[in-house]
Backbone bond lengths (Angstrom), bond angles and torsions (degrees), N, CA, C in turn:
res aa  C-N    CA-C-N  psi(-1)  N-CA   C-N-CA  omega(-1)  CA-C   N-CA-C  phi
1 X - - - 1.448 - - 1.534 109.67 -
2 X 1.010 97.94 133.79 1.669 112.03 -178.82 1.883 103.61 -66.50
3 X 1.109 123.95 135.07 1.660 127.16 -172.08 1.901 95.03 -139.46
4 X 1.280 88.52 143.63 1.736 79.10 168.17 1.704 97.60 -112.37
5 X 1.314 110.64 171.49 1.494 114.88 -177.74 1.433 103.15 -139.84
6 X 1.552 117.83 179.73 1.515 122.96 175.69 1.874 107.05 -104.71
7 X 1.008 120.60 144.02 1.111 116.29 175.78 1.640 104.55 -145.83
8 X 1.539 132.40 165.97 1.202 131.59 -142.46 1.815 100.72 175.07
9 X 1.512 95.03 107.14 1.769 92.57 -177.71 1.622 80.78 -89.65
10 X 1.088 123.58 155.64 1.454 143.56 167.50 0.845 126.06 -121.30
11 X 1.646 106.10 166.15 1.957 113.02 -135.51 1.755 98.44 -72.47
12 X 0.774 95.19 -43.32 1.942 90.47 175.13 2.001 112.46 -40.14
13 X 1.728 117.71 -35.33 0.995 112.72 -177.96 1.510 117.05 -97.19
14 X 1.018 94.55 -20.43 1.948 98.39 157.62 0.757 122.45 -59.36
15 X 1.386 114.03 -61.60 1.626 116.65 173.52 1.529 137.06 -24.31
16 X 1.428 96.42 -55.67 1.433 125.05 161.10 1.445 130.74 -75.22
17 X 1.444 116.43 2.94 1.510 120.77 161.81 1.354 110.98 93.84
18 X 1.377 136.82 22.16 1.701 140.45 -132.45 1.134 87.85 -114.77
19 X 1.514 131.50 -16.03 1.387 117.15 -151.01 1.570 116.86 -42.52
20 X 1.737 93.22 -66.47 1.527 117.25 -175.86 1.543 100.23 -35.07
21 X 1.352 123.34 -43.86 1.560 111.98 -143.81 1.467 96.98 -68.50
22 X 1.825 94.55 -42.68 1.736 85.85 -146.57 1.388 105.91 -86.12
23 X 1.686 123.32 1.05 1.474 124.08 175.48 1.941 100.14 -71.06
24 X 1.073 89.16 -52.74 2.026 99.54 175.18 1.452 110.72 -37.19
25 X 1.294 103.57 -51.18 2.074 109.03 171.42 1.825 97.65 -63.13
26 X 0.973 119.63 -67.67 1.525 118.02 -158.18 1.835 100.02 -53.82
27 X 1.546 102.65 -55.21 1.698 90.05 170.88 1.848 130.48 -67.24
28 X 1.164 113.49 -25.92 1.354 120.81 161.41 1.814 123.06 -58.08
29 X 1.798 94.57 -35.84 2.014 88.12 163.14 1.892 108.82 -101.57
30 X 1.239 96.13 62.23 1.461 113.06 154.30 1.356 108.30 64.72
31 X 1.167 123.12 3.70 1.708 134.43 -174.86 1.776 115.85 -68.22
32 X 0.968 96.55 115.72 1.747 88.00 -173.87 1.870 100.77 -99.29
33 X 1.526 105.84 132.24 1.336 97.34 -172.66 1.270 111.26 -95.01
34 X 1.461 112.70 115.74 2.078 106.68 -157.97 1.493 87.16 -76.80
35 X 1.773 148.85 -43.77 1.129 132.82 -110.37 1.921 78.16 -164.85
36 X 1.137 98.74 148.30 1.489 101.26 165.78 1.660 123.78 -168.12
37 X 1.112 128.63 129.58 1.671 102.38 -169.86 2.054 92.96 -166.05
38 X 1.399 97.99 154.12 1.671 119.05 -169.51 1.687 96.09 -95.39
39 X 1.258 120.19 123.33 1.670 108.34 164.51 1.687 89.19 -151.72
40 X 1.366 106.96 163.95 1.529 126.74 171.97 1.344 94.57 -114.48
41 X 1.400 122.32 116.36 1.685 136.27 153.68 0.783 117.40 -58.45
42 X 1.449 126.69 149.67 1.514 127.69 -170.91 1.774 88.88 -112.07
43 X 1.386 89.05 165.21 1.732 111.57 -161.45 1.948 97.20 -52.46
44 X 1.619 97.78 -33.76 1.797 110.80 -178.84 1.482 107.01 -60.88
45 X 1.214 123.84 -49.22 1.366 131.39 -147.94 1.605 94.42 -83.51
46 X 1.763 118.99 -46.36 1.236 112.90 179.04 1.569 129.57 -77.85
47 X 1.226 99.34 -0.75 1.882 121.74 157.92 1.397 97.74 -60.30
48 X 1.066 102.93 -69.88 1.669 102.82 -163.71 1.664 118.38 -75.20
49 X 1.153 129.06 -6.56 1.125 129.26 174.83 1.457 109.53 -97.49
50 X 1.365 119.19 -16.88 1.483 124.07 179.97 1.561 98.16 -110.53
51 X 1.509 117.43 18.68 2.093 96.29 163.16 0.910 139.88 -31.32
52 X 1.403 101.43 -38.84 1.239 102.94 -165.79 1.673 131.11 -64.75
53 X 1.556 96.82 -14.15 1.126 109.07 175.26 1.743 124.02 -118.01
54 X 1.337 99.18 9.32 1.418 107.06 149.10 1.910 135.31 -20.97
55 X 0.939 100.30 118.68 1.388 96.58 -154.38 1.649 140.60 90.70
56 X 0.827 80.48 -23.67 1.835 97.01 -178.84 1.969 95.13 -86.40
57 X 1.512 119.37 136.90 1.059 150.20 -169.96 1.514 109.67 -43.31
58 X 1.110 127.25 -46.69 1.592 159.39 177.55 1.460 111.56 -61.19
59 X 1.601 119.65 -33.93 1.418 129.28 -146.41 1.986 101.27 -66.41
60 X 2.177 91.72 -56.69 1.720 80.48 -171.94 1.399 117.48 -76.87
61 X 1.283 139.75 3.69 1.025 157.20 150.17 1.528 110.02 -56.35
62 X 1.181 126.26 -69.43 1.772 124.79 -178.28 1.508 101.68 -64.77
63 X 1.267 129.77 -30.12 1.587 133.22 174.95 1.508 123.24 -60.81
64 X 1.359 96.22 -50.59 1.666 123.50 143.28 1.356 96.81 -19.74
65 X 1.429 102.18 -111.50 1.551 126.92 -163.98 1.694 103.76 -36.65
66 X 1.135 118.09 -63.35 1.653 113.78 -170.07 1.731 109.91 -58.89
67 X 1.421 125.15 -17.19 1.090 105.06 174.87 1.967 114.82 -116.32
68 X 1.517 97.08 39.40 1.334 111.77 177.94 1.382 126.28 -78.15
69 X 1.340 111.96 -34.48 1.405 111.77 -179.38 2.339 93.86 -164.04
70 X 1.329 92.74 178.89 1.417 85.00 -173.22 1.438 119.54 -92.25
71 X 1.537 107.30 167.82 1.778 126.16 -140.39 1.287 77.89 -134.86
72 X 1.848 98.93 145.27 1.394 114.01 157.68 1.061 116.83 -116.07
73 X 1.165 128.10 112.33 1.621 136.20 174.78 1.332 130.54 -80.13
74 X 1.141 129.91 132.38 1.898 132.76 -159.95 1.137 95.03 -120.99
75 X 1.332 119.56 149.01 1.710 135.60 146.32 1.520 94.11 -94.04
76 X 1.237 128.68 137.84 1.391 133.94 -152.71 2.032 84.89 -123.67
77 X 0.798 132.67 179.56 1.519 149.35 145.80 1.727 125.56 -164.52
78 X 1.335 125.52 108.43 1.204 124.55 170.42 1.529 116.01 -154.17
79 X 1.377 116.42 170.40 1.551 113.36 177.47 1.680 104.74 -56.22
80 X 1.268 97.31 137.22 1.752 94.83 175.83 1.535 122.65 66.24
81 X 1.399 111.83 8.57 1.230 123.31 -155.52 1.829 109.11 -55.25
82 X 1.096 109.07 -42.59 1.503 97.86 -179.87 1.878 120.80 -53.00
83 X 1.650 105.15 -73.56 1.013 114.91 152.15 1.438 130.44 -9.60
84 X 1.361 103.00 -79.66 1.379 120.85 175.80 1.495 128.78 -60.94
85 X 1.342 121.10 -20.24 1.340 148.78 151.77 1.612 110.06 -41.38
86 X 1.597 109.21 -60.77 1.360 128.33 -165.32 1.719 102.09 -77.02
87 X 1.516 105.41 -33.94 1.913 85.70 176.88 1.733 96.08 -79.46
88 X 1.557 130.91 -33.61 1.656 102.89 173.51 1.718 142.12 -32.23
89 X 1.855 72.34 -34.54 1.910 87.02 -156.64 1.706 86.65 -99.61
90 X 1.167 141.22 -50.69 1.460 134.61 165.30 1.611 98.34 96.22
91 X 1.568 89.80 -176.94 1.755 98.56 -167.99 1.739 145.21 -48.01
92 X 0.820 123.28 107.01 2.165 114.22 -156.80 1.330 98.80 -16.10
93 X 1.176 132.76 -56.12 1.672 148.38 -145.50 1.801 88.96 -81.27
94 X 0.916 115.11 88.70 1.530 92.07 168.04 1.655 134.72 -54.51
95 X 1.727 100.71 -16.88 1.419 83.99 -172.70 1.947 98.94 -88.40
96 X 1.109 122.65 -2.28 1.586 132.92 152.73 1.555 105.53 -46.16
97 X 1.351 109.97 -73.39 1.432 112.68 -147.42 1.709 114.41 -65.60
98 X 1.167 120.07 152.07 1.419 146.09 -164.08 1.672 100.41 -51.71
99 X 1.502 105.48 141.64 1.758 93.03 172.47 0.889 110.73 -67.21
100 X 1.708 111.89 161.11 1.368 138.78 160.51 1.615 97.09 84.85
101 X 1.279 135.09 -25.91 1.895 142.00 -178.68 2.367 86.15 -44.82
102 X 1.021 90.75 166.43 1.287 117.81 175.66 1.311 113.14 -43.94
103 X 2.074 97.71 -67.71 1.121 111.13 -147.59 1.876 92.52 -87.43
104 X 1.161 129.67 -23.06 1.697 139.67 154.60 1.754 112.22 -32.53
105 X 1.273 86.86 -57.84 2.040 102.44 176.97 1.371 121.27 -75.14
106 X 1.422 116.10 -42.15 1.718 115.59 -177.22 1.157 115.04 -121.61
107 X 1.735 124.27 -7.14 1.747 109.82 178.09 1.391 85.84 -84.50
108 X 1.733 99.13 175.25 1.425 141.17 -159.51 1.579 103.62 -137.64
109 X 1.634 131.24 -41.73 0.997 136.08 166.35 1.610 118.98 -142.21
110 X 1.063 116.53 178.37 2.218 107.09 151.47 0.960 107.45 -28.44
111 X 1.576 119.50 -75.75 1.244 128.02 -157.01 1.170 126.33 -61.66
112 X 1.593 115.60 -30.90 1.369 120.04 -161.31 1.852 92.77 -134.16
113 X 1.424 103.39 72.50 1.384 130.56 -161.39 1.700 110.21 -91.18
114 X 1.260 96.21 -20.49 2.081 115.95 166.72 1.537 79.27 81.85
115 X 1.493 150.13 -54.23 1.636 127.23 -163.01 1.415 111.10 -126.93
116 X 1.447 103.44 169.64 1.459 120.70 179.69 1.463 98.72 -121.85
117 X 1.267 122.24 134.67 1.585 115.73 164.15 1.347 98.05 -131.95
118 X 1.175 123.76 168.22 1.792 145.08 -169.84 1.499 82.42 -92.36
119 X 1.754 98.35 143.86 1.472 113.42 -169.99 1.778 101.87 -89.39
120 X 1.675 107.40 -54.01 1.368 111.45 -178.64 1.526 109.03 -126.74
121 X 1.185 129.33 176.75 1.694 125.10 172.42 1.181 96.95 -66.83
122 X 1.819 157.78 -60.94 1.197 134.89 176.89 1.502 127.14 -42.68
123 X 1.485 124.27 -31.42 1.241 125.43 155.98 1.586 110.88 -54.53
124 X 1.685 114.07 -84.23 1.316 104.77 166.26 1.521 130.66 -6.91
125 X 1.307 108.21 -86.49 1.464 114.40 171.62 1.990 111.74 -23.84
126 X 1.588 122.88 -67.27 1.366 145.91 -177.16 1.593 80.92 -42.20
127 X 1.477 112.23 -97.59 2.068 118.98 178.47 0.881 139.96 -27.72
128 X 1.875 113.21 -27.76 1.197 106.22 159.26 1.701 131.28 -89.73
129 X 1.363 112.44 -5.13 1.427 122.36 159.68 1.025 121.74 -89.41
130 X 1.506 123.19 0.52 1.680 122.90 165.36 1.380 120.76 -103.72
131 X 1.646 97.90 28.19 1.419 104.96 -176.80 1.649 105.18 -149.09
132 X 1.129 99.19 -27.48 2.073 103.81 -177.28 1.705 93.86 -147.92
């Protein structure tokens, strides 16, 4: 079944010019990008899109970072797309995650991990209406 998901190059991989590469990976594993658009979040907007982790030690720090410079956000669509999204982009920790995964190729740390992917389709679903 075809699923769409949220996806999000981040400001750490902008910064650094990555865009092109890592959209070329996402369209090369069969991902069709329905929706696509450049914005910088404000420190408010990335409160509320990261609740979920409110409270937790990490939060004003990742709130920080996501509303540092500007993010490109995808509506993703493919078979399995959520799921299948999450083995592209691979483990937060990049030096964890699987070769050749996203976050293996373009993060630098946790924090500055170059992507965001939707954890489950109820997340998805929540991320992709807080953005389109």
């Amino acid at each position: 079944m075809v699923e769409k998901t949220l996806f999000i190059i981040k400001p750490d991989a902008t910064k650094r010019g990555i865009i092109g590469k890592i959209l070329a990976r996402i369209e090369n594993e069969d991902f069709k990008i329905v929706e696509l658009k450049s914005l910088k979040l404000s420190k408010k907007k990335a409160e509320k899109f990261y609740k979920i982790h409110q409270g937790k030690p990490f939060y004003p720090e990742l709130t920080d970072f996501m509303s540092s410079g500007k993010i490109i956000v995808c509506l993703l669509a493919r078979e399995k797309g959520v799921k299948y999204l999450r083995e592209v982009v691979g483990a937060t920790d990049p030096e964890l995650a699987k070769p050749n995964t996203l976050r293996n190729l373009f993060g630098t740390s946790i924090r500055e991990n170059a992507v965001h992917a939707s954890d489950s389709k109820k997340t998805a679903d929540w991320e992709i209406s807080f953005f389109f």
